[in-house]
C-alpha positions as CSV (number, residue, x, y, z in Angstrom):
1,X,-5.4,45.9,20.6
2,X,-7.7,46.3,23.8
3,X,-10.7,45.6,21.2
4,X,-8.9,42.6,20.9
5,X,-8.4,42.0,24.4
6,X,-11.3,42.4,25.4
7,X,-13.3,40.3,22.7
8,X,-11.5,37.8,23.3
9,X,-12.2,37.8,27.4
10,X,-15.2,38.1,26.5
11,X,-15.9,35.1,24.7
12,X,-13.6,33.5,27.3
13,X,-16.5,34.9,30.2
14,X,-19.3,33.1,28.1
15,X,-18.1,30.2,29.2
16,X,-19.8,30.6,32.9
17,X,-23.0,31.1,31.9
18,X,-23.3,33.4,34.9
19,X,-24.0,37.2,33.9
20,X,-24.0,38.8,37.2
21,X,-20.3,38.4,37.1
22,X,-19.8,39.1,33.6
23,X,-18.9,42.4,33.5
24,X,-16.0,41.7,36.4
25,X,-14.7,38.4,34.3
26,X,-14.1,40.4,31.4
27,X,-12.4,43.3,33.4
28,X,-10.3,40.7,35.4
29,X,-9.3,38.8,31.7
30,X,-8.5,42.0,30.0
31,X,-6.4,43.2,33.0
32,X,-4.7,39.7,33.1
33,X,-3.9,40.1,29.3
34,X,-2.3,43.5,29.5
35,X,0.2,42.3,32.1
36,X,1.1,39.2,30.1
37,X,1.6,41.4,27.1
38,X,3.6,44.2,29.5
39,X,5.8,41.3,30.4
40,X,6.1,39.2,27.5
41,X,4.9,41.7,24.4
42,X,5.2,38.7,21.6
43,X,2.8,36.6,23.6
44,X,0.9,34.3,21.2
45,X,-3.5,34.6,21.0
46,X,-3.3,31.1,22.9
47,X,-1.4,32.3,25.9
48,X,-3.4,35.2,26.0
49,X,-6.3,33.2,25.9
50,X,-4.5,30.8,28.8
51,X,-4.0,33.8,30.9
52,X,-7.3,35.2,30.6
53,X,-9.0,31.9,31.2
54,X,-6.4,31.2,34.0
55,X,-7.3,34.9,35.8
56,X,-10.9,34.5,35.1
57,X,-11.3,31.3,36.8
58,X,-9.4,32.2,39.7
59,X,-11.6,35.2,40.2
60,X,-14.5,32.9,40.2
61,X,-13.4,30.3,42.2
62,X,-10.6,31.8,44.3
63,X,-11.6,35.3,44.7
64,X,-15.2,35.2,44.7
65,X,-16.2,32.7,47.0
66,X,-16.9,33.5,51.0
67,X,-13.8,31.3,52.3
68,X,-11.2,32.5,50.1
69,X,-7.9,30.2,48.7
70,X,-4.4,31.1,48.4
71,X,-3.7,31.2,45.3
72,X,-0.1,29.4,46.3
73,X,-2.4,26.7,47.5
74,X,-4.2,26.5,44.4
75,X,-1.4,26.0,42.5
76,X,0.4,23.7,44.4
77,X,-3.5,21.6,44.3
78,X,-2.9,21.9,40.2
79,X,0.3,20.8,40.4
80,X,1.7,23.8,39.4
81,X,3.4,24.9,42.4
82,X,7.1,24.5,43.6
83,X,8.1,22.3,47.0
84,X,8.6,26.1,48.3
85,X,4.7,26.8,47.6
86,X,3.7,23.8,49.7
87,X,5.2,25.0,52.6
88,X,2.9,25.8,55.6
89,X,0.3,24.2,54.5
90,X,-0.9,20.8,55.3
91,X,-1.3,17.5,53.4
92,X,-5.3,17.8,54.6
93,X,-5.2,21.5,53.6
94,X,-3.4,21.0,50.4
95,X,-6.4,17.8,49.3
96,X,-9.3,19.7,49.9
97,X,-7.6,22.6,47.9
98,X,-7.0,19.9,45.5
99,X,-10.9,19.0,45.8
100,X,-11.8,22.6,45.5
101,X,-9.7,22.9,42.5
102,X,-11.0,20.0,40.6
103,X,-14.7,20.9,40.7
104,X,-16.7,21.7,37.8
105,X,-15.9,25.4,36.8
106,X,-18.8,25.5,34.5
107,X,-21.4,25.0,36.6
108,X,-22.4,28.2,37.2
109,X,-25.0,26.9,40.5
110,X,-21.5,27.0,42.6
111,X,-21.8,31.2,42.1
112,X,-24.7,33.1,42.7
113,X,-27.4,34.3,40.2
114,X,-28.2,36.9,38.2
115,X,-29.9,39.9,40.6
116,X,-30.3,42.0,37.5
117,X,-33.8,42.4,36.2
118,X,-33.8,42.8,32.6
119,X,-37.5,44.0,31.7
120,X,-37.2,44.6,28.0
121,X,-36.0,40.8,27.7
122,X,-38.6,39.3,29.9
123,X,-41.3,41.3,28.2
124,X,-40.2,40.1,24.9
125,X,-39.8,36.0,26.3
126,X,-42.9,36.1,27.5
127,X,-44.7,37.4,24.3
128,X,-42.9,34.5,22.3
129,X,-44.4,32.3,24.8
130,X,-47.6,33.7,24.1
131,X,-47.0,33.5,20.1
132,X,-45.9,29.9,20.0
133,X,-48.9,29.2,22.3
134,X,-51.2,31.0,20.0
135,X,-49.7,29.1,16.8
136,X,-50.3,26.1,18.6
137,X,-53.8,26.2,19.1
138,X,-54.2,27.7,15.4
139,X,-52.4,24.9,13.7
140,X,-52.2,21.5,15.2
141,X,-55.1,19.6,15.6
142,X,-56.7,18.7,18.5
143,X,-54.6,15.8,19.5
144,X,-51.7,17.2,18.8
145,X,-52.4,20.4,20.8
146,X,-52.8,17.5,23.8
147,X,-49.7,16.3,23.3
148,X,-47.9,19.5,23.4
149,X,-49.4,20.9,25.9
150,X,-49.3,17.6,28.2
151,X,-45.5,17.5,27.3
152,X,-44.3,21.4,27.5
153,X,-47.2,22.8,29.9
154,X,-47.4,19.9,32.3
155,X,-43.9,18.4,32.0
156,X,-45.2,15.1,31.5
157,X,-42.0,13.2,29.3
158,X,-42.2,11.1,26.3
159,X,-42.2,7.9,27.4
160,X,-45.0,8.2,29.9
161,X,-47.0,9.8,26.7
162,X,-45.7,6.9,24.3
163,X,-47.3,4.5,26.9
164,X,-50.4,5.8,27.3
165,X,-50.9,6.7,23.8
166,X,-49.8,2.6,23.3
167,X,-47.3,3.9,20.6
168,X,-43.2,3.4,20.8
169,X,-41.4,6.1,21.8
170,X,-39.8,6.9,18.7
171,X,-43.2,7.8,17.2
172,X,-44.1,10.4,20.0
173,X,-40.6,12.0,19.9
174,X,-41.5,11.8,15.4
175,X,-44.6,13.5,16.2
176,X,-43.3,15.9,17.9
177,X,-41.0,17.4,15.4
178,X,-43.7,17.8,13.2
179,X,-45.8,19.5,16.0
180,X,-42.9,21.6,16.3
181,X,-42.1,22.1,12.9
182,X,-45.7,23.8,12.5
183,X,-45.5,25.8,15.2
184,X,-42.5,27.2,14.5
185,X,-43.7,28.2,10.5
186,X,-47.0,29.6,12.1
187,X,-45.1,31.8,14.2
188,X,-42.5,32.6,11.7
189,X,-45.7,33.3,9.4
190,X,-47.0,35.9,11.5
């Protein structure tokens, strides 16, 4: 069951998009889900995955962050809270909870960013960069190899290229495709 438990936070975590939390998210979702079961032992996989989702953003959002919420406030901004929860706090405090609240939990800029180096994965990123770099300069031609590097190397987009190539759009973002369609077999190929 904790295999379980802990698959399931852990797809639950993926959500965030933020791994230097990732570890705690999982622990806090697993921990949340084995006091759900302890109180209520036929709990279905959706309330477990409520719960876990519930405890996981909370962490995040409530525990994480240097000015910290009540979490009777954060309720009562959810709606979820009694007329006894709203006590002591203001109608100011309880919109800007409300504000707080209502935020974009996915957007993992809000919490800070992953310190851990990960060498093996950079390493191997960067010699895929190198390979589709490599396949490019072996198999498109020399316009194309223009094209792709003006669009990926120098961020220019396709529009500005479309215009000063005097072709639509819909043609550049065609070509490219194909341009990427090679690249991708030469690699592949190698």
């Amino acid at each position: 069951m904790n295999n379980y438990l802990q698959t399931l936070s852990k797809k639950c975590a993926n959500k965030y998009q933020n791994t230097s939390h990732k570890e705690d998210l999982v622990s806090v979702g697993v921990l949340a889900a084995l006091e759900e079961l302890d109180s209520n032992p036929e709990a279905q996989p959706a309330r477990l995955w409520q719960v876990i989702s519930t405890a996981q953003w909370k962490h995040l959002n409530v525990d994480c962050p240097p000015v910290s919420v009540p979490f009777n406030l954060v309720r009562v901004a959810k709606g979820l809270g009694s007329s006894d929860d709203k006590q002591g706090f203001t109608e100011a405090t309880i919109s800007w909870a409300t504000l707080i609240c209502n935020s974009p939990q996915f957007d993992s800029s809000y919490h800070e960013g992953d310190t851990e180096a990960n060498h093996a994965e950079e390493y191997a990123d960067k010699a895929l960069l190198e390979d589709i770099w490599e396949a490019a300069k072996e198999c498109l031609t020399e316009e194309e190899y223009d094209l792709f590097n003006y669009y990926f190397q120098q961020g220019m987009d396709q529009e500005y290229l479309a215009q000063s190539l005097s072709i639509s759009q819909q043609a550049v973002s065609q070509k490219f495709i194909k341009m990427c369609e090679k690249v991708r077999k030469c690699v592949v190929n190698k």
